[in-house]
C-alpha positions as protocol buffer text, in pm:
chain_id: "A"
residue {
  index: 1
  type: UNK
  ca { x: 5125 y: -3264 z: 317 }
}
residue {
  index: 2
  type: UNK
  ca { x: 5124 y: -3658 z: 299 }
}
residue {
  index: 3
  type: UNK
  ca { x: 5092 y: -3853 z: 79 }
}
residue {
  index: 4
  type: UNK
  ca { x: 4769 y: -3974 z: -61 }
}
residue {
  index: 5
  type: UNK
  ca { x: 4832 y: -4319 z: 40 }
}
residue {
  index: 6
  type: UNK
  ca { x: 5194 y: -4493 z: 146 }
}
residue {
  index: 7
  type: UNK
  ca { x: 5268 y: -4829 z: 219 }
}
residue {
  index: 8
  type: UNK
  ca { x: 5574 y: -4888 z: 477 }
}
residue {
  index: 9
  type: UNK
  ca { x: 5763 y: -5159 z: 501 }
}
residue {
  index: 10
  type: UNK
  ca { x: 5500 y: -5328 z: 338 }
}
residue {
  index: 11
  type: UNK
  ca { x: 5515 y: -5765 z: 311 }
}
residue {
  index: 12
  type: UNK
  ca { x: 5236 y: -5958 z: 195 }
}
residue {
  index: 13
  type: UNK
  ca { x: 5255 y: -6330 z: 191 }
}
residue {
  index: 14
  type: UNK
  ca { x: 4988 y: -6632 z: 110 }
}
residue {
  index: 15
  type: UNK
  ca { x: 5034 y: -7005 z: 248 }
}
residue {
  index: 16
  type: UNK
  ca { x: 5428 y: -6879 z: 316 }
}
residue {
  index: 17
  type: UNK
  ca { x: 5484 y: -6788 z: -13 }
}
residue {
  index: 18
  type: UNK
  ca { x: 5604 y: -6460 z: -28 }
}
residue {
  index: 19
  type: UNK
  ca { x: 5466 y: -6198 z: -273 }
}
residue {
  index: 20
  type: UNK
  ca { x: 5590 y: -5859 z: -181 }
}
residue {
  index: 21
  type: UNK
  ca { x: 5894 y: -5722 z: 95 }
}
residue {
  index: 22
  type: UNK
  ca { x: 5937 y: -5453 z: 283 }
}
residue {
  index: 23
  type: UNK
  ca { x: 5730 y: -5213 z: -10 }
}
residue {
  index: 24
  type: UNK
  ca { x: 5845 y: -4874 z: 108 }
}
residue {
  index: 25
  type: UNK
  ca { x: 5581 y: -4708 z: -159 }
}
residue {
  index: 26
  type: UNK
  ca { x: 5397 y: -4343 z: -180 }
}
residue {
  index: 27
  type: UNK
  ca { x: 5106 y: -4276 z: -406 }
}
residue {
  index: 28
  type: UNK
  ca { x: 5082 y: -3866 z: -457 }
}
residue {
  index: 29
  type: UNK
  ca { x: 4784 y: -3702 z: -609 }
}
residue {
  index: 30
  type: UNK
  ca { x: 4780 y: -3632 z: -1004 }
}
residue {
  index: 31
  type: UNK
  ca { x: 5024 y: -3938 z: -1036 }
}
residue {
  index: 32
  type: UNK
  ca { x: 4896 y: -4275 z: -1271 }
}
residue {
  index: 33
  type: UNK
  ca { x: 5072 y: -4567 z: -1145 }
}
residue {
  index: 34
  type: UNK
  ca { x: 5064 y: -4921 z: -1350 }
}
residue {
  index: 35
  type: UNK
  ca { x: 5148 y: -5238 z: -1205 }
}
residue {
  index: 36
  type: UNK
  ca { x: 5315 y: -5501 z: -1367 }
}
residue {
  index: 37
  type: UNK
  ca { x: 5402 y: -5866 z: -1315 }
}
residue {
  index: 38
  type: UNK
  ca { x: 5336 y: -6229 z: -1385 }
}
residue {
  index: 39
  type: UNK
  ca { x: 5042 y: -6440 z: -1338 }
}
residue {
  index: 40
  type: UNK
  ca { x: 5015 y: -6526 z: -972 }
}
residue {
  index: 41
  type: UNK
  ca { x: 5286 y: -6231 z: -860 }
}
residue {
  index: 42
  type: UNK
  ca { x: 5027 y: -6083 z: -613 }
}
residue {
  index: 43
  type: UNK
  ca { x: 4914 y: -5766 z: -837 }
}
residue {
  index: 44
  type: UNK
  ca { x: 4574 y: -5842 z: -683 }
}
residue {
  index: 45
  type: UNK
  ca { x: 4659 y: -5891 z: -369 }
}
residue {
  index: 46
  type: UNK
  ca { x: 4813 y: -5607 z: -318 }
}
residue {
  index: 47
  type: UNK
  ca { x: 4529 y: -5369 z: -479 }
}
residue {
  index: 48
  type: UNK
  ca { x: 4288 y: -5575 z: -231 }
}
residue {
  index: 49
  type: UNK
  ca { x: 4522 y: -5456 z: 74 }
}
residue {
  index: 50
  type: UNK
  ca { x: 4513 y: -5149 z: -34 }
}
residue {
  index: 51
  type: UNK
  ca { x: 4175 y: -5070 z: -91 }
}
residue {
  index: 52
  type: UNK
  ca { x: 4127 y: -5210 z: 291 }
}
residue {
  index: 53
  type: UNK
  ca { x: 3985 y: -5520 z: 179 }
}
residue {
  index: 54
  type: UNK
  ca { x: 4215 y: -5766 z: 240 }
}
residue {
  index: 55
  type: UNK
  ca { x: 4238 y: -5918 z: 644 }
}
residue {
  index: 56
  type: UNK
  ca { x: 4575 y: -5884 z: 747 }
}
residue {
  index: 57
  type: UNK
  ca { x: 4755 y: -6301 z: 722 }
}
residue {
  index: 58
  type: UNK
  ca { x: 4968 y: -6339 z: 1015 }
}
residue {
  index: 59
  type: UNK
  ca { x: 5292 y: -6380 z: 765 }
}
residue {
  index: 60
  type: UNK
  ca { x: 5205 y: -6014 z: 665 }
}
residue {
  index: 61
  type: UNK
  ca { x: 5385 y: -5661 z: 825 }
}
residue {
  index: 62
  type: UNK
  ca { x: 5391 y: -5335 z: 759 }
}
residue {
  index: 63
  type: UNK
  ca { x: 5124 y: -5035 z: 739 }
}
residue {
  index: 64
  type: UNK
  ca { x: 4888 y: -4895 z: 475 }
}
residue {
  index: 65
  type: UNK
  ca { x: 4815 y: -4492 z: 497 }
}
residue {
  index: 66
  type: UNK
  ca { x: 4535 y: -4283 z: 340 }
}
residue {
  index: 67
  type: UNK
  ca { x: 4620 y: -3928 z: 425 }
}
residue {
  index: 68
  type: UNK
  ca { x: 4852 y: -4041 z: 680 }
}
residue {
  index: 69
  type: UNK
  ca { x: 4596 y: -4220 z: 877 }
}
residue {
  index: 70
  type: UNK
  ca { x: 4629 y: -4651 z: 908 }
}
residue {
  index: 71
  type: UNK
  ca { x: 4366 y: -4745 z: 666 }
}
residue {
  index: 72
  type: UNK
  ca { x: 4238 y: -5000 z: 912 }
}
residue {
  index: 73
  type: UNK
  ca { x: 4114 y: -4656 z: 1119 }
}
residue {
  index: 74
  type: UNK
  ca { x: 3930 y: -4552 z: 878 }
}
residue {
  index: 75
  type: UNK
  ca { x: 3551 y: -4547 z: 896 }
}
residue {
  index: 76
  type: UNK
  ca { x: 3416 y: -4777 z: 562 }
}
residue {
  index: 77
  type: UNK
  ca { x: 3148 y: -4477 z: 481 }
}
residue {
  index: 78
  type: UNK
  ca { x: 3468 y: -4215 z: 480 }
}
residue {
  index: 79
  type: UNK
  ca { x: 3706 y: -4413 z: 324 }
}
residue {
  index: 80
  type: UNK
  ca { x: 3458 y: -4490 z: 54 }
}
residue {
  index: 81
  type: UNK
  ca { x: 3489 y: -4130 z: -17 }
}
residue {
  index: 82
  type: UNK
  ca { x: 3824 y: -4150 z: -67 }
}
residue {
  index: 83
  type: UNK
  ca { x: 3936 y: -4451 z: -309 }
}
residue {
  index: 84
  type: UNK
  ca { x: 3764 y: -4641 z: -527 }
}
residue {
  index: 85
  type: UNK
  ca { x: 3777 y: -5019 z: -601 }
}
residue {
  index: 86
  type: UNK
  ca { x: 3710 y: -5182 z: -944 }
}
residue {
  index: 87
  type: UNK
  ca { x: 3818 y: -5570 z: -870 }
}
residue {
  index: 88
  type: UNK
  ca { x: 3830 y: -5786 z: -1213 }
}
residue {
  index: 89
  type: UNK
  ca { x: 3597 y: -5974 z: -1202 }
}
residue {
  index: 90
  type: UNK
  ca { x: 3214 y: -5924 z: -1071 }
}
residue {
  index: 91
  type: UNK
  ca { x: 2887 y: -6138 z: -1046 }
}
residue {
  index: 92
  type: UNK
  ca { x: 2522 y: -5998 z: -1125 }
}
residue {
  index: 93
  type: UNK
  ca { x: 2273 y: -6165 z: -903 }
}
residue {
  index: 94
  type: UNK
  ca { x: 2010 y: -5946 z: -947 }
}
residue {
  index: 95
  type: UNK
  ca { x: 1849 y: -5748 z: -1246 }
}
residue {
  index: 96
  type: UNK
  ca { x: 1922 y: -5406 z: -1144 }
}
residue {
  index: 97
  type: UNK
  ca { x: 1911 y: -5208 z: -1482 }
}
residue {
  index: 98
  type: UNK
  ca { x: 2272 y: -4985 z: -1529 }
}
residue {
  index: 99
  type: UNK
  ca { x: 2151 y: -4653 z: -1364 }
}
residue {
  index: 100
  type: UNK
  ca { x: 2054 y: -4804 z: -1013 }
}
residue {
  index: 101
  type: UNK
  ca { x: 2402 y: -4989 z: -1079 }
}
residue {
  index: 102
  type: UNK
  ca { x: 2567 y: -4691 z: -1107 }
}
residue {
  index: 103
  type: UNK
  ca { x: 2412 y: -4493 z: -844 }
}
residue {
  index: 104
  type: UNK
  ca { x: 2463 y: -4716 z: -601 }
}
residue {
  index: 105
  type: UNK
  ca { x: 2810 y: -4601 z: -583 }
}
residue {
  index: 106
  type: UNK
  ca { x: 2691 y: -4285 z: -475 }
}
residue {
  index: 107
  type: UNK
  ca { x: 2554 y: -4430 z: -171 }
}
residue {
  index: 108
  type: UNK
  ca { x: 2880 y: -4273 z: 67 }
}
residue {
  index: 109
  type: UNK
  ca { x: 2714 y: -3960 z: 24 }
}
residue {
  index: 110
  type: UNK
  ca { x: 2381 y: -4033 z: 194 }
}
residue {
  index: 111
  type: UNK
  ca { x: 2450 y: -3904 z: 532 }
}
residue {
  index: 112
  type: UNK
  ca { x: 2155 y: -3688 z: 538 }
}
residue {
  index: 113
  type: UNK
  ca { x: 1897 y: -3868 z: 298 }
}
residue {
  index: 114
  type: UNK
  ca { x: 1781 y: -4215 z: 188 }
}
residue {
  index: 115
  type: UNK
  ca { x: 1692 y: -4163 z: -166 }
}
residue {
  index: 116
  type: UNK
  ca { x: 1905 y: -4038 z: -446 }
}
residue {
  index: 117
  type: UNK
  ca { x: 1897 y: -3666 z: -469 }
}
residue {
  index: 118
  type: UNK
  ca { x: 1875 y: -3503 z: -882 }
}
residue {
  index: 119
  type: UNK
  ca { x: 2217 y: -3406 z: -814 }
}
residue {
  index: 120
  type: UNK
  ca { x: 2307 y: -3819 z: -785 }
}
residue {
  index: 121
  type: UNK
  ca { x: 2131 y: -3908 z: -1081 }
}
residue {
  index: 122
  type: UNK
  ca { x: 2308 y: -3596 z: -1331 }
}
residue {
  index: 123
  type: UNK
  ca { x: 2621 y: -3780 z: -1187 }
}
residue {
  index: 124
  type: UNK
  ca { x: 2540 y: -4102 z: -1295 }
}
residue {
  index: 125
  type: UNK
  ca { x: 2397 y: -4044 z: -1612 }
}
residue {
  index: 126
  type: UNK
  ca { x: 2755 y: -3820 z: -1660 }
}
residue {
  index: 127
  type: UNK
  ca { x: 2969 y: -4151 z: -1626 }
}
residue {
  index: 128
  type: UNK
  ca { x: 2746 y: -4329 z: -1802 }
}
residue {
  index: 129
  type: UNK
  ca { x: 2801 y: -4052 z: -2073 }
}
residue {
  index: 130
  type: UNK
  ca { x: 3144 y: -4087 z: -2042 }
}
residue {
  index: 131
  type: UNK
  ca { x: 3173 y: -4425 z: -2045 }
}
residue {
  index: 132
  type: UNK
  ca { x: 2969 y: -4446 z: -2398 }
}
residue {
  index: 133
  type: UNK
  ca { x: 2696 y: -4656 z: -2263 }
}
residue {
  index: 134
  type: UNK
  ca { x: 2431 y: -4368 z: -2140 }
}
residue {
  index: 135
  type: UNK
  ca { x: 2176 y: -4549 z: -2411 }
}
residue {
  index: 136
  type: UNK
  ca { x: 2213 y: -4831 z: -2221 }
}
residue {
  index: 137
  type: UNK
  ca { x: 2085 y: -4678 z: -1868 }
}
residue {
  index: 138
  type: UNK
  ca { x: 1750 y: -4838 z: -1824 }
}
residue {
  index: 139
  type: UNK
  ca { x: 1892 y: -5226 z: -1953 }
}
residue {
  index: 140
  type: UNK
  ca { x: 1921 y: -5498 z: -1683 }
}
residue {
  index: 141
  type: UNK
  ca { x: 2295 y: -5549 z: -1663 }
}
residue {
  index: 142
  type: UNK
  ca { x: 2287 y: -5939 z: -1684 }
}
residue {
  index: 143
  type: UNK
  ca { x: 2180 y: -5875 z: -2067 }
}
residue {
  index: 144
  type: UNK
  ca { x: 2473 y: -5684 z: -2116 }
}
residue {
  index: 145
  type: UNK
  ca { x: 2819 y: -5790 z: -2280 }
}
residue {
  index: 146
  type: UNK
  ca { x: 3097 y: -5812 z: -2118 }
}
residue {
  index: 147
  type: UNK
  ca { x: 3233 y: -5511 z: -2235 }
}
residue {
  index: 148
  type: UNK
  ca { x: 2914 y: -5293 z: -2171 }
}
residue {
  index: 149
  type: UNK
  ca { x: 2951 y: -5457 z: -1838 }
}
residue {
  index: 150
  type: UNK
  ca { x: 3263 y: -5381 z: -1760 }
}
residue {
  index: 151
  type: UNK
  ca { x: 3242 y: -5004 z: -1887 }
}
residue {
  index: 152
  type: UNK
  ca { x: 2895 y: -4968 z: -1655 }
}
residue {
  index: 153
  type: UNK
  ca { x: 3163 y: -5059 z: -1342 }
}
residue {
  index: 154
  type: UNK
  ca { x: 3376 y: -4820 z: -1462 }
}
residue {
  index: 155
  type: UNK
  ca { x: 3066 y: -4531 z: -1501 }
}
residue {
  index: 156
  type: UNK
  ca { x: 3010 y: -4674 z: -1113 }
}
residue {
  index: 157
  type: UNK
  ca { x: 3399 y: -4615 z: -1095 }
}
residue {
  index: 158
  type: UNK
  ca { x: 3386 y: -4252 z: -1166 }
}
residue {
  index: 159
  type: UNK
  ca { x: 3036 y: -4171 z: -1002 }
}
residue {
  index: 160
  type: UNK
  ca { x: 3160 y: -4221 z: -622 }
}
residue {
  index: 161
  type: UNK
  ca { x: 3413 y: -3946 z: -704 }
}
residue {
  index: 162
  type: UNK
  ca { x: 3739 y: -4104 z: -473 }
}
residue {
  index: 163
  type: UNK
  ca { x: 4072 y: -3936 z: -551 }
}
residue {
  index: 164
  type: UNK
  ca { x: 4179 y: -4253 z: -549 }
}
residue {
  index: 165
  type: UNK
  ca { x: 4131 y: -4511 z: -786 }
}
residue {
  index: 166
  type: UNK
  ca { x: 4252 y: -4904 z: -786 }
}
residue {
  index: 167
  type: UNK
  ca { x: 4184 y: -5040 z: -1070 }
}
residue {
  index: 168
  type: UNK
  ca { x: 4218 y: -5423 z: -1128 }
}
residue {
  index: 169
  type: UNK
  ca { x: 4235 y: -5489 z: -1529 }
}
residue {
  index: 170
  type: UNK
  ca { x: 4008 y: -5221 z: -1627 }
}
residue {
  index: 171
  type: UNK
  ca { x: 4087 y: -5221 z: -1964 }
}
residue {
  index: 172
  type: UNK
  ca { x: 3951 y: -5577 z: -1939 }
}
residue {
  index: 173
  type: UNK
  ca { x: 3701 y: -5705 z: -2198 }
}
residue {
  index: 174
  type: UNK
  ca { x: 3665 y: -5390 z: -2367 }
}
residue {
  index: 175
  type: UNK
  ca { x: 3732 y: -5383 z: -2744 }
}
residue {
  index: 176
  type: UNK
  ca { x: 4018 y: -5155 z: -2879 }
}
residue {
  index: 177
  type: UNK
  ca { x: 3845 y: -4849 z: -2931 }
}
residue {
  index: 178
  type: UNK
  ca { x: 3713 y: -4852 z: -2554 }
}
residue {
  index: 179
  type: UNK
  ca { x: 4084 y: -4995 z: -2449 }
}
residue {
  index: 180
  type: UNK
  ca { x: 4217 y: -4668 z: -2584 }
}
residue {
  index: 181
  type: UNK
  ca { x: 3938 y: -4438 z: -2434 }
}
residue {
  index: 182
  type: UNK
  ca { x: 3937 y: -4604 z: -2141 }
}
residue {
  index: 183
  type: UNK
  ca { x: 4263 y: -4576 z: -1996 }
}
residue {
  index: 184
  type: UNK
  ca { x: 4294 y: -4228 z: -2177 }
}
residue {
  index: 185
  type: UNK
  ca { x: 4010 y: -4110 z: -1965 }
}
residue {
  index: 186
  type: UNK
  ca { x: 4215 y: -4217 z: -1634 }
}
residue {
  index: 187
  type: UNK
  ca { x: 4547 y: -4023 z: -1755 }
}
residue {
  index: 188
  type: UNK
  ca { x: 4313 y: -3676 z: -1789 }
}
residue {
  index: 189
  type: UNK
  ca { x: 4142 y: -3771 z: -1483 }
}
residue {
  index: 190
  type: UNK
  ca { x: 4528 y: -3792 z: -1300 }
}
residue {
  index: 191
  type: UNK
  ca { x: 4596 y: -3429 z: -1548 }
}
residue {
  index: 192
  type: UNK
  ca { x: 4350 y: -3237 z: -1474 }
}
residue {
  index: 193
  type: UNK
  ca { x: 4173 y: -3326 z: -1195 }
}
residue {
  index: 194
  type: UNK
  ca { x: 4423 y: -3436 z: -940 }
}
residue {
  index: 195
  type: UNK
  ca { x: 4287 y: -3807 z: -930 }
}
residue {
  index: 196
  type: UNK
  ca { x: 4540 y: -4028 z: -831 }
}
residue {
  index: 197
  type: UNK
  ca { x: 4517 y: -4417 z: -1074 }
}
residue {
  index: 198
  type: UNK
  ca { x: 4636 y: -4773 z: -923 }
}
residue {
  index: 199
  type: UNK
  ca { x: 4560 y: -4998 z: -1210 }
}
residue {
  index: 200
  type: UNK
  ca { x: 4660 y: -5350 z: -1280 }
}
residue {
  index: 201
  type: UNK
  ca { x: 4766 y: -5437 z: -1666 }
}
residue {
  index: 202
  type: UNK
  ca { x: 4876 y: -5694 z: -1892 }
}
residue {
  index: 203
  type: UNK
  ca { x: 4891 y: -5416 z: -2181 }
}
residue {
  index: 204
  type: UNK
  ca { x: 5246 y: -5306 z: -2172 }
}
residue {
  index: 205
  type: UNK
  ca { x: 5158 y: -5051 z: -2467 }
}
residue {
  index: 206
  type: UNK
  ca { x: 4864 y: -4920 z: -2354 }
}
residue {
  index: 207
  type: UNK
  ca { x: 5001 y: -4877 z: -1973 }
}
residue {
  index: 208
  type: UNK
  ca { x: 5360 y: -4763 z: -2106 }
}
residue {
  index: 209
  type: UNK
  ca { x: 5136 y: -4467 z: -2274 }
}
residue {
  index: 210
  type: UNK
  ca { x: 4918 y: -4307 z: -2020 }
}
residue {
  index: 211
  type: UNK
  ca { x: 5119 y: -4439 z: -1656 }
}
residue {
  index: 212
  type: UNK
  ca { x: 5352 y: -4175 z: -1503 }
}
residue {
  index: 213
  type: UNK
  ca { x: 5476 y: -4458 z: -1282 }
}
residue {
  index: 214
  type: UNK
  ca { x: 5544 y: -4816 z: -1273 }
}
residue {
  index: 215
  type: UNK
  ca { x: 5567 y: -5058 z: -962 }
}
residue {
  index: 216
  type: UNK
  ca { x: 5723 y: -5429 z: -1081 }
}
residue {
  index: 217
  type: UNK
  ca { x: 5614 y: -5700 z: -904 }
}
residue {
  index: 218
  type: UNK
  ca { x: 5908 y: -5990 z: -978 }
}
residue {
  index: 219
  type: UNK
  ca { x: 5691 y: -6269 z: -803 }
}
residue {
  index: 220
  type: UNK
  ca { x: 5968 y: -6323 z: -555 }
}
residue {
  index: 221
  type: UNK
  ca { x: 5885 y: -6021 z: -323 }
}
residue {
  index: 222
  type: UNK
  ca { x: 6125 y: -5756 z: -441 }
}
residue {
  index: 223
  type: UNK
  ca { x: 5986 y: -5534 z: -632 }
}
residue {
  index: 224
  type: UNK
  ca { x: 6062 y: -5188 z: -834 }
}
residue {
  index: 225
  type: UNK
  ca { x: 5905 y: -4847 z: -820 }
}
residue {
  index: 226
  type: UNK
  ca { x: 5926 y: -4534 z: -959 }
}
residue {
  index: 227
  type: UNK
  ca { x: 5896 y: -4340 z: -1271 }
}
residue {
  index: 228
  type: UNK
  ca { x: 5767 y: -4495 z: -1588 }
}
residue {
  index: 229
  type: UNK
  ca { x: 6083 y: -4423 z: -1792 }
}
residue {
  index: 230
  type: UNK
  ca { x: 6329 y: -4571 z: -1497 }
}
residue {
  index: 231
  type: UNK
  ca { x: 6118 y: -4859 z: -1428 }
}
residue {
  index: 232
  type: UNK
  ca { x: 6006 y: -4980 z: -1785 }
}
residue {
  index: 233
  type: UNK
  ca { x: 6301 y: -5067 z: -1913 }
}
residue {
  index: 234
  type: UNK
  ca { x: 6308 y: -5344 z: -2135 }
}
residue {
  index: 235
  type: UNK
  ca { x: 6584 y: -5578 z: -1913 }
}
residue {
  index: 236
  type: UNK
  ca { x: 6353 y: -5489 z: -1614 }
}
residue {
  index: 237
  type: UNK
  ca { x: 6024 y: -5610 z: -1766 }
}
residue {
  index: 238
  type: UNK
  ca { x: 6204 y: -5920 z: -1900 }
}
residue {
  index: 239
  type: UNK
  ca { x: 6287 y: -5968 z: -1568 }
}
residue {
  index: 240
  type: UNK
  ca { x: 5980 y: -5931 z: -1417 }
}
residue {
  index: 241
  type: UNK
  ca { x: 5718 y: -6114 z: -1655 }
}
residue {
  index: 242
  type: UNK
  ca { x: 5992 y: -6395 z: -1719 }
}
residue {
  index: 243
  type: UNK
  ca { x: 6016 y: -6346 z: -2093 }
}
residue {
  index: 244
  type: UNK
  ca { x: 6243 y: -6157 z: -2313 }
}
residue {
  index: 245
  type: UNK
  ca { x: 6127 y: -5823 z: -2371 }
}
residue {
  index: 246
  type: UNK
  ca { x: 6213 y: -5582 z: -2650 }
}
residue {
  index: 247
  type: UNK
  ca { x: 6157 y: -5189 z: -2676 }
}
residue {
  index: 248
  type: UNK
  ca { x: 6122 y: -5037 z: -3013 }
}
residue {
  index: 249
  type: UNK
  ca { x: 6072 y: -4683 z: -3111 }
}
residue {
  index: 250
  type: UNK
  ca { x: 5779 y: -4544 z: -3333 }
}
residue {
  index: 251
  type: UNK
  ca { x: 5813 y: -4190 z: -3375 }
}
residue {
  index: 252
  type: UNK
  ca { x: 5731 y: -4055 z: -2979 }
}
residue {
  index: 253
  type: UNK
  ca { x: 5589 y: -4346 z: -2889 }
}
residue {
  index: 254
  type: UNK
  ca { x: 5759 y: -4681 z: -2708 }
}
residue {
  index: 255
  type: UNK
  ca { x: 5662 y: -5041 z: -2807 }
}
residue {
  index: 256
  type: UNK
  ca { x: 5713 y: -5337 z: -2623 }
}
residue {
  index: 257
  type: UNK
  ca { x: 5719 y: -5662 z: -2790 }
}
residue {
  index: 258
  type: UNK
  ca { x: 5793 y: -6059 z: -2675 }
}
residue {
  index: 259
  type: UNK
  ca { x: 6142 y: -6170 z: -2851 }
}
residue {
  index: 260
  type: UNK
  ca { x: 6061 y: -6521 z: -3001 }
}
């Protein structure tokens, strides 16, 4: 069976600066994958590729599969179905209260009717649930906080159902509480349900607990891939974010700190 999605020999490059080379890279179902690097080392541009949003520069190469299928061939409306966006940042031009936000992700599913169905709406008011913000269904988002914001994108998130999931800073705005039940909600998504998690994070903590795998970006186009307690070393992350890195231990659990 292949893989959910796979990138081969994979380079992506802006104004000649080179971001990533030759990223030989497979995403498999039930994994949570974080990645990691400095400001400006192409973490978003590489979740925009991915997701099929991203026009191909002429200093890029290589090939992006869903299923083992290019994910250029893709119809939008099936691929939709299949992975799941959440870019970082987002603008509200127009007062649509949290529910219609929400079900408007559910829109791939429309082949055969116009208007949402009951079954859409028990779906949306589920993330919503989820998400902690199902009192907040009938508010215009642009009176929302940021962090109600950001957790109604993530209730959108989780209502168009992909397997796939690229997340760009999701724990983003959120207080700690939601920080925690956030990304803890992706790891038992990846568990239990076969999801497969892409996310972007600054939170070396937070992404050291819940990521199965780690992909560094060094922000000179190498990179390195694999399993979170290969990659996330603490010489490796120095390495990558440009700062001195130390790993302590706290009972089960690793922390990563700055060295001063």
């Amino acid at each position: 069976m292949p893989a959910l999605m796979q990138t081969t020999h994979l380079s992506l490059a802006i104004s000649e600066r080179i971001l990533l080379q030759d990223l030989q890279w497979q995403i498999q179902a039930g994994e949570c994958w974080c990645v990691i690097g400095r400001n400006g080392a192409g973490k978003s541009t590489l979740l925009r590729t991915l997701a099929g949003l991203r026009p191909i520069e002429k200093l890029d190469r290589g090939q992006v599969q869903m299923q083992g299928k290019d994910i250029a061939a893709w119809a939008l409306s099936d691929l939709a179905k299949e992975r799941a966006f959440l870019p970082q940042g987002r603008v509200d031009a127009f007062g649509y209260r949290a529910i219609e936000t929400v079900l408007s992700a559910r829109h791939p599913y429309h082949d055969a009717h116009y208007w949402e169905s009951q079954d859409d709406v028990d779906i949306a008011m589920a993330a919503l649930q989820e998400l902690d913000v199902a009192d907040l269904a009938q508010r215009d988002v642009r009176s929302l906080s940021g962090g109600e914001r950001q957790r109604v994108a993530i209730a959108a998130l989780l209502a168009q159902d992909a397997q796939l999931m690229l997340l760009d800073e999701p724990a983003n705005a959120l207080d700690l509480a939601h920080q925690v039940s956030v990304m803890q909600l992706f790891s038992r998504l990846c568990r239990t349900s076969g999801k497969a998690v892409v996310m972007v994070s600054h939170d070396l903590n937070l992404a050291h607990r819940i990521a199965t795998h780690a992909l560094l970006m060094m922000g000179d186009g190498s990179w390195l891939a694999g399993p979170v307690h290969q990659v996330m070393t603490a010489e490796q992350l120095s390495l990558c974010l440009g700062h001195p890195i130390e790993r302590f231990q706290h009972g089960e659990q690793s922390i990563f700190l700055p060295k001063n």
